[in-house]
N, C-alpha and C positions, 0 to 999 in steps of 0.2 A: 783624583782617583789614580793608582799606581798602576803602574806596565803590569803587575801581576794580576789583578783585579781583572782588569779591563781582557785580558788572556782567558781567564777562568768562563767569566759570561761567552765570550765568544763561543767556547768549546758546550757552555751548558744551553746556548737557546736550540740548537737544531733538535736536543732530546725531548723540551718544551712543547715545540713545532709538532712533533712527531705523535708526542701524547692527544694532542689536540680532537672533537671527535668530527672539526669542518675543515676542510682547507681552508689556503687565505685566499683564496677566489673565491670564496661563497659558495660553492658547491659541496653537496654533502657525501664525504667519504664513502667508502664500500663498505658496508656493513653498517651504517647511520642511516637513521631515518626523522629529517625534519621534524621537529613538533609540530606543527600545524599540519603536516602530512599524515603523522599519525593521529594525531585528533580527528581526520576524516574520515581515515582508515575505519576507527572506532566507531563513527555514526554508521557508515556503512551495514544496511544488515542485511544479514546472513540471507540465503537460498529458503533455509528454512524456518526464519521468524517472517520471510514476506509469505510463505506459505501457512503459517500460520495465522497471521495477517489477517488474508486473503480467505481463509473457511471462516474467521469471526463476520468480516463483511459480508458472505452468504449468508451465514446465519443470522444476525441482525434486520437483516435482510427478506428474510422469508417471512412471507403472512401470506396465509390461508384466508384471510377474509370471514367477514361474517356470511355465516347462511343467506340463501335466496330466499326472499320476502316470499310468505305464501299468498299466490294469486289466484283466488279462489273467492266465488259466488255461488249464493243461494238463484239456483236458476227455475226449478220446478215446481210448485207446492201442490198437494193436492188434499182439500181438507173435504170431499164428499166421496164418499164410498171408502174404499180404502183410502188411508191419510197417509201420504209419505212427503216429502224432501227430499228435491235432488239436490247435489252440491257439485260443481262443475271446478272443473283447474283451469286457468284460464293463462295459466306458464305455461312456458317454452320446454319446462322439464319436469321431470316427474319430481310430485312433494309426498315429504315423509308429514303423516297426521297422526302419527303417535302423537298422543296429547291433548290432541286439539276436541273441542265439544260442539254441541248439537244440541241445542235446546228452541224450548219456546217461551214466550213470555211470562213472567208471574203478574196476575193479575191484579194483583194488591201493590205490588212495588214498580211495576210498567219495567224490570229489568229482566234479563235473562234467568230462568228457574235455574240454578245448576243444579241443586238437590237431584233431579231427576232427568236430568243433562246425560245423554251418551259420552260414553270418553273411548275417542278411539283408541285402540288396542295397540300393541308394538308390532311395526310387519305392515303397517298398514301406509301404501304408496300409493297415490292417486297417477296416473299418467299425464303427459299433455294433453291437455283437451278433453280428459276421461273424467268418468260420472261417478259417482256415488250415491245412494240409496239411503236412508236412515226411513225405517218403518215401524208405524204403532201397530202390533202385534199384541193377542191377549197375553196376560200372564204365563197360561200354559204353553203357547203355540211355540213362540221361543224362536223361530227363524221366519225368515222373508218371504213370500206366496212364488210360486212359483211363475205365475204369471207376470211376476214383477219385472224377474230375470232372467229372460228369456232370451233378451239380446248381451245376456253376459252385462258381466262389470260388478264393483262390491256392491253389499247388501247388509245394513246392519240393524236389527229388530230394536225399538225403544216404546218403553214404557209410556210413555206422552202420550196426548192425545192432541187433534188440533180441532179449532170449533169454527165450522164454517157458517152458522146462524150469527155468532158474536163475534166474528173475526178473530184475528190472531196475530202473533210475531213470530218469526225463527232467527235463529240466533246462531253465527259459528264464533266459540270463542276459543283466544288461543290458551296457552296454559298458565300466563300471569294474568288471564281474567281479562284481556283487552279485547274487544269484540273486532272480530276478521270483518264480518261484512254480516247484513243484518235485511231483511225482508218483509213488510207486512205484508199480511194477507186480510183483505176488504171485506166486513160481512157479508155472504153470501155472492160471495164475487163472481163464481161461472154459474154455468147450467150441469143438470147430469152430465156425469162421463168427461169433464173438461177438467184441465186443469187452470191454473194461475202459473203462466208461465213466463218468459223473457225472450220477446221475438224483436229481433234476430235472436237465436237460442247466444245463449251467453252473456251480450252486451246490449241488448235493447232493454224496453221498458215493460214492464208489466202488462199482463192482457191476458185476456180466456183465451188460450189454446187447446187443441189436440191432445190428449194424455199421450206421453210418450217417455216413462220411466226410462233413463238408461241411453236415451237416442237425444237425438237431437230433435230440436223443439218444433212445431210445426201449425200453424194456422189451424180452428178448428173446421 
């Protein structure tokens, strides 16, 4: 290689040098930024994709759950003199019975009549611990005696009848037909003036008690 060659490189490496975008220490110049540094840079995100993020994971997130099971017994019956059904909450909170039915048995098929089944109304909320009424009433009469409710609480007139000579069933069913809970009543099971009740009121077993529409249930 000639004196003149070997001159030329020398004057051209420090332009070389200079173009460069690392020093030759490995350090990355002012205004350079490592590849793998910006590749991290890059995953890094934003303020507002972790905020966005973070409303998807709420939402995903949120469930409401299914309804409170309706806790609810046939607690009262009374098939001599006036015929009625109490129907008792036996939840911690008040249930909505839009929907739900009140029948007695068909006799031919031993299931629940619906044909002729009460359907309660929209609006219709039983409370904790609170009673309900379903009463056979003639065609005409059309609402609840007033002696029925007289300690307060609902009251709702139905076409039925129930037979205390030949016994009987009542029935609450829900609105896809599955039966809530369900009550026979024993031919001729009390005496005048009693009814077929559930002592302890709510959770005990069947037995002639005390008429006591609307209240709580009571020995006769």
């Amino acid at each position: 290689m000639s004196q003149r060659t070997l001159h030329l490189l020398a004057l051209l490496f420090p332009l070389v040098v200079a173009a460069c975008p690392e020093a030759t220490d490995g350090e990355p110049r002012e205004g350079f930024t490592r590849q793998e540094e910006s590749d991290a840079a890059t995953d890094e995100p934003s303020d507002e994709e972790d905020a966005s993020d973070s409303a998807k994971d709420s939402s995903s997130k949120k469930d409401t759950g299914p309804s409170p099971a309706l806790e609810l017994t046939i607690n009262e019956i009374s098939a001599r003199g006036t015929e009625w059904i109490e129907i008792k909450n036996l939840g911690g909170v008040s249930a909505d019975l839009e929907g739900i039915r009140i029948a007695d048995r068909d006799k031919d098929a031993g299931v629940p009549k619906l044909s002729e089944a009460l359907t309660l109304p929209k609006g219709t909320n039983l409370a904790a611990g609170g009673y309900l009424l379903a009463v056979h009433v003639s065609d005409d009469a059309g609402s609840c005696p007033a002696d029925l409710v007289k300690n307060g609480g609902a009251c709702f007139a139905v076409t039925f009848g129930l037979s205390n000579k030949e016994g009987d069933e009542v029935f609450i069913v829900a609105k896809n037909d599955a039966v809530i809970a369900s009550a026979e009543y024993p031919p001729s099971a009390v005496a005048s003036g009693q009814t077929w009740s559930r002592l302890p009121d709510g959770t005990g077993a069947f037995a002639a008690g005390k008429s006591t529409p609307l209240a709580i249930n009571a020995s006769p």
